[in-house]
C-alpha positions in Angstrom: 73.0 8.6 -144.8 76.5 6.2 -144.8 77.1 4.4 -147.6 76.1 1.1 -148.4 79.5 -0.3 -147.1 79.7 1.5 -144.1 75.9 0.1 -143.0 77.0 -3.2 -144.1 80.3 -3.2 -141.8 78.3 -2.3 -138.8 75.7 -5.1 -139.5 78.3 -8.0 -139.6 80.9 -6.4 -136.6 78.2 -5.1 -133.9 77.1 -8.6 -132.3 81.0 -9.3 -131.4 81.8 -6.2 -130.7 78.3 -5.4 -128.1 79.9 -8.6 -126.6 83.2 -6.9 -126.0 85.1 -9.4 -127.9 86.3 -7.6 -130.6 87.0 -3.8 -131.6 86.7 -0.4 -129.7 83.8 0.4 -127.4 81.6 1.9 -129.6 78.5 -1.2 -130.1 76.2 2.1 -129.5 77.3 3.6 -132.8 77.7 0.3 -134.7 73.9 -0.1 -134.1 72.7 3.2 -135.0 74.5 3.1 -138.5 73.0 -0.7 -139.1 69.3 0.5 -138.2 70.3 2.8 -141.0 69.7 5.7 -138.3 71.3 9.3 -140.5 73.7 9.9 -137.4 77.1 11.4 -137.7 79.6 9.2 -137.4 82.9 8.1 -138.6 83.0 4.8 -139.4 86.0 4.3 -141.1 87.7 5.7 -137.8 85.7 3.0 -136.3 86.0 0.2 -138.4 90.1 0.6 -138.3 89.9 -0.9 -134.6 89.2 -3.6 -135.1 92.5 -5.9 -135.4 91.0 -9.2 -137.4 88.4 -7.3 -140.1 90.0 -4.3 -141.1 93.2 -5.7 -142.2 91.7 -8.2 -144.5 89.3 -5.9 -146.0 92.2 -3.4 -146.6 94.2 -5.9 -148.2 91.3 -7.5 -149.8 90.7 -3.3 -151.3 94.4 -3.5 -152.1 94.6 -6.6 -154.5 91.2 -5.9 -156.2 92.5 -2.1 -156.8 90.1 -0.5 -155.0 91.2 2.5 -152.3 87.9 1.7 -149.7 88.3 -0.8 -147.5 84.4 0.1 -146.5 83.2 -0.6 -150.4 80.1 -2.5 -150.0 81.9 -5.2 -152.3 84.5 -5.4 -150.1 82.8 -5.5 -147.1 80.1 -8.5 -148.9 83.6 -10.9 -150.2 85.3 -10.4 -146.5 82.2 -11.8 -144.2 80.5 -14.0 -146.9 82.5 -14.4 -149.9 81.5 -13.2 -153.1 82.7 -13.4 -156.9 85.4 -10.5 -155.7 86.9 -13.3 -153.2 87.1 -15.7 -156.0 89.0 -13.5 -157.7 91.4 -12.6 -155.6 94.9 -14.4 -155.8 94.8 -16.9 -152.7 98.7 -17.2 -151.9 99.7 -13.8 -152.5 96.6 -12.8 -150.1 97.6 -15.2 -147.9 101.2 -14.3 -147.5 100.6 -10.6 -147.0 98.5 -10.9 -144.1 100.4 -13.3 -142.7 103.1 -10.5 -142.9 100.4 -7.9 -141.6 99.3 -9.9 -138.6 102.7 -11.1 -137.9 103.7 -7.7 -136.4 100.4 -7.8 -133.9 100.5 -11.3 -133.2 102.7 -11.9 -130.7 104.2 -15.2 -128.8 100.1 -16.0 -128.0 99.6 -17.1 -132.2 103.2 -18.6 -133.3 100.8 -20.5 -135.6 100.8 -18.1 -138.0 103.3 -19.0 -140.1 103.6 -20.1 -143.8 102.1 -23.6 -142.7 98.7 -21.6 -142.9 99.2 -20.7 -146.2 97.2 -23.3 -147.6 94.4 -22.8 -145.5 94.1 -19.0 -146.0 91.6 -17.5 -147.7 90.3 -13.8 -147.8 87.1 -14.3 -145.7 85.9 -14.0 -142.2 85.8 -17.6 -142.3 89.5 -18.1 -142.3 90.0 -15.6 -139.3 87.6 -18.2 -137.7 89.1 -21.6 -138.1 92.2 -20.5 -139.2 93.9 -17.5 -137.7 92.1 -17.8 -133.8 93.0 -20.6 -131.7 89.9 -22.5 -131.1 90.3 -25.6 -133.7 93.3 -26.2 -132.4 91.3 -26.6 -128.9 89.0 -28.7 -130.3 90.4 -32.5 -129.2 90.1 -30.7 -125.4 87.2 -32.7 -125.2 85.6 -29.0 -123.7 82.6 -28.0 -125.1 83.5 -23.9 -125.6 85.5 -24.2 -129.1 83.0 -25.7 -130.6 80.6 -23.5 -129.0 82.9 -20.2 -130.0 83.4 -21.2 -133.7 80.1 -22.1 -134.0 79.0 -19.0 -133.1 82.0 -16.6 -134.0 81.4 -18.2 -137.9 79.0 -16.5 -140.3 75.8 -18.8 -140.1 72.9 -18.6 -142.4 69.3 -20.3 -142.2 65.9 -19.8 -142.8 63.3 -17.9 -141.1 60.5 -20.0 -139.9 58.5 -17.4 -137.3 59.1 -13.6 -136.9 58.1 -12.7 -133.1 58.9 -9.3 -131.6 62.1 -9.3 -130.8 63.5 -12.9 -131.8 63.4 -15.0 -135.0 62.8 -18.9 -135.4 65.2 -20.0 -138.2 66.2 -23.2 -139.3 69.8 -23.6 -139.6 72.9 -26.4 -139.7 75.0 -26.4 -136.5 78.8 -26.7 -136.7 79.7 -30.4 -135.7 83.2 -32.1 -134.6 83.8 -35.9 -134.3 87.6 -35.4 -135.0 86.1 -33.3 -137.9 84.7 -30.2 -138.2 81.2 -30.5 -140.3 77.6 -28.8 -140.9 75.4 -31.2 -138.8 71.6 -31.3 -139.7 69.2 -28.5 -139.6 67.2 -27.4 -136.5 65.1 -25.1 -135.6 66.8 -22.2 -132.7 65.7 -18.6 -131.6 67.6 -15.6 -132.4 68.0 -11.8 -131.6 67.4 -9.4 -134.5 66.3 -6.6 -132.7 67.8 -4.0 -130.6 67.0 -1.0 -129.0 67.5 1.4 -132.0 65.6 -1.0 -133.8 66.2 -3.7 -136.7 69.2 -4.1 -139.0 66.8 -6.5 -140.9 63.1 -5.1 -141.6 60.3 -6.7 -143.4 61.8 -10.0 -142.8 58.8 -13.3 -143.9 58.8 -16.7 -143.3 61.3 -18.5 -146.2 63.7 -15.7 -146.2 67.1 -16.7 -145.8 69.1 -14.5 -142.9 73.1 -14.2 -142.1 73.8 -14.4 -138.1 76.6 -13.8 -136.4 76.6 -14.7 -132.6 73.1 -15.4 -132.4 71.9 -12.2 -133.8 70.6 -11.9 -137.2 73.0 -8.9 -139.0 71.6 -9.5 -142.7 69.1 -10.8 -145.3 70.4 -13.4 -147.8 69.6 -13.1 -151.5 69.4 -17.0 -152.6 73.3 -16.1 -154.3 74.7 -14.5 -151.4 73.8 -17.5 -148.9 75.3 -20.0 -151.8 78.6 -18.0 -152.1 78.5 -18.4 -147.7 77.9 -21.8 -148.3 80.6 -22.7 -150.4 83.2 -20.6 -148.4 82.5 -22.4 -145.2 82.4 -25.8 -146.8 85.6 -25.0 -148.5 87.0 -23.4 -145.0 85.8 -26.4 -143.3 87.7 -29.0 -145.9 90.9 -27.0 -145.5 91.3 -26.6 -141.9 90.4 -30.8 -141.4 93.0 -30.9 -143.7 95.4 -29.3 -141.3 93.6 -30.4 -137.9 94.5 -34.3 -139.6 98.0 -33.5 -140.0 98.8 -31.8 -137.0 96.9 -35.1 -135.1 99.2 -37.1 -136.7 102.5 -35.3 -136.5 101.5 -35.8 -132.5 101.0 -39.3 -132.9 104.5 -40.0 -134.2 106.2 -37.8 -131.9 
């Protein structure tokens, strides 16, 4: 069987990646490693294509001296946050990836720069509002950033209903009224099943369940969904932050 890690990687990165919007075409193998099937496969071979989690995770390894970037407690602080996130040192995270995605980036991102450096954190949440360009598509007056970062971010709610193939869960949408916030709960349908099977079994009404573009990759222990909680809050405060100034450095232009 793949280690705990390995299982958790696959959970979080196969709804993007099915979608073709992020790592190498293998959504076939990401599923069969996060419906725990014993199949033999190399994940960390896998896992290394894709361009936004791998090099946080391997940095977030590095600075918490720890050689696998596919340790379940890396993989846990990267797409939720965990006491290993807290830990880590914020600028000196932030400024080597900034360093590491500079080389990638291109002319498409010159926003990432040292002006990000108070916005970066080592979570999937960052990547989100910080590092893709969608916030700063948000005053478009288009519905898709919204839409994307809603759906792109790590969401978390409760289940309500477990049908065959999709869950009823009551979660908080992600608003924007100039601001990005966590609008009041309601009730949606979502995947958590696919053809290999569940990553998520057992699931009852009242448990708490991680999705991630509209499919449900994870169960929540009441801890793990606080720790998600507070990083996307705290995400959410920092990038208004920067969303405010950047609306008013256009204002006095």
């Amino acid at each position: 069987m793949h280690p705990p890690g390995h299982r958790l990687f696959a959970k979080y990165a196969y709804a993007p990646n099915a979608l073709g919007y992020c790592g190498p075409a293998d959504a076939q193998a990401l599923e069969a490693v996060a419906c725990g099937r014993d199949v033999d496969l190399d994940v960390t071979a896998i896992a290394r294509k894709f361009s936004g989690a791998w090099p946080y995770q391997k940095l977030i390894a590095d600075l918490s001296g720890n050689d696998d970037p596919l340790d379940d407690h890396v993989v846990r602080a990267y797409w939720t946050g965990s006491e290993l996130t807290c830990d880590l040192d914020r600028a000196r995270f932030g400024s080597e990836l900034l360093t590491r995605f500079a080389s990638q980036a291109g002319s498409y991102w010159k926003h990432l720069n040292e002006n990000l450096l108070a916005e970066a954190a080592p979570t999937h949440a960052f990547h989100v509002f910080g590092v893709y360009p969608w916030s700063r598509l948000l005053d478009s007056g288009m519905p898709q950033p919204l839409q994307v970062l809603d759906s792109c971010r790590i969401s978390w709610g409760t289940v309500l209903e477990v049908g065959d193939d999709l869950l009823a869960v009551r979660s908080k949408p992600l608003g924007f009224d100039g601001q990005l916030y966590l609008d009041e709960a309601v009730d949606r349908q979502v995947r958590y099943r696919v053809e290999q099977g569940a990553f998520v079994t057992h699931l009852h009404v009242g448990d708490i369940v991680a999705v991630h573009w509209d499919f449900v990759c994870d169960w929540l222990a009441p801890q793990q969904a606080d720790e998600l909680a507070y990083w996307t809050h705290w995400q959410l405060e920092q990038t208004n932050r920067r969303l405010a100034a950047d609306r008013g450095a256009h204002l006095t232009m």
